[in-house]
C-alpha positions as CSV (number, residue, x, y, z in Angstrom):
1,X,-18.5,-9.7,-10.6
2,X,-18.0,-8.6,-14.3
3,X,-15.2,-10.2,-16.5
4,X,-13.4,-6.9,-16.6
5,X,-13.5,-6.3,-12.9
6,X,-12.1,-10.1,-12.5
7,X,-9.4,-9.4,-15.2
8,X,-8.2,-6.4,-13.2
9,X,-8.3,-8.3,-9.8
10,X,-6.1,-10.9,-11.4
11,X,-3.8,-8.7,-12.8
12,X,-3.5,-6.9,-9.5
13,X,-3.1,-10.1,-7.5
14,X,-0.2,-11.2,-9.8
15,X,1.5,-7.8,-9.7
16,X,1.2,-8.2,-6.0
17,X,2.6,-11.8,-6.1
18,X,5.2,-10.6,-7.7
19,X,6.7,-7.8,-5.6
20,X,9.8,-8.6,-3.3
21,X,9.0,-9.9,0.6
22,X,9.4,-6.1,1.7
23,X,7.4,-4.6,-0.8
24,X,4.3,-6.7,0.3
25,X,4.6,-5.9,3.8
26,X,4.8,-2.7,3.2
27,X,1.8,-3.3,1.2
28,X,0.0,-5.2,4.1
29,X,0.5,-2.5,6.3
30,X,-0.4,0.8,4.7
31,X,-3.7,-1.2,3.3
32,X,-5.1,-4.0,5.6
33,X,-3.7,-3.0,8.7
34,X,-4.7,1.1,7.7
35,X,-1.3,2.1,9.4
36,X,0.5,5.5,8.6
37,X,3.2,6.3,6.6
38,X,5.1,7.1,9.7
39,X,4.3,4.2,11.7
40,X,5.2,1.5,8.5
41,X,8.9,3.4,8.4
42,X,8.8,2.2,12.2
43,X,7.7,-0.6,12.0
44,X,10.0,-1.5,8.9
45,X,13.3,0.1,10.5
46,X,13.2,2.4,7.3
47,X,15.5,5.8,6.6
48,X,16.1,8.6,4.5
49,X,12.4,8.2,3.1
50,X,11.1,10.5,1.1
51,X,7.3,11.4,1.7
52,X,4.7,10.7,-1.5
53,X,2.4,13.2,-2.3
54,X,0.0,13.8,-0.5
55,X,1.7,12.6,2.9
56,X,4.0,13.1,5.5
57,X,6.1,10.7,7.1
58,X,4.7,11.8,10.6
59,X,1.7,10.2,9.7
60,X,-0.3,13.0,9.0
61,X,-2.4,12.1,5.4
62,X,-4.1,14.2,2.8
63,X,-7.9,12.4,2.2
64,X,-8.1,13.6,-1.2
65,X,-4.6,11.8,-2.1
66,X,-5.1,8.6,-0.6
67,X,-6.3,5.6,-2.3
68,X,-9.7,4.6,-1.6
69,X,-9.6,1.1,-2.0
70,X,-7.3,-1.8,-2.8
71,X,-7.6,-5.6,-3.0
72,X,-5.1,-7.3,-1.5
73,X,-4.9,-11.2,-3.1
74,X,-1.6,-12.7,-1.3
């Protein structure tokens, strides 16, 4: 891996480390476990959320808005 790439990966994982407990899992879901937006406000006992671009809180995603990839380091 390339010195940038590894600089970036650090940063990331230290963002990551510093987010609050609910943040994470939030986090954790959408990314490793590949759940929907829908099912994480479930999940997370969550209300009155507003859907990101790209999404709807019934789960239903636009491809060309989601991230491809993310490295989760926590």
């Amino acid at each position: 891996m390339s010195r940038p790439i590894r600089s970036k990966n650090h940063r990331l994982a230290k963002e990551l480390e510093d987010l609050p407990k609910r943040q994470k899992e939030a986090i954790y879901l959408r990314f490793a476990q590949e759940l929907t937006y829908g099912q994480i406000t479930e999940i997370m006992n969550l209300r009155n959320i507003k859907p990101c671009a790209g999404s709807d809180l019934q789960g239903t995603q636009n491809p060309a808005a989601e991230p491809k990839s993310i490295l989760l380091l926590f």
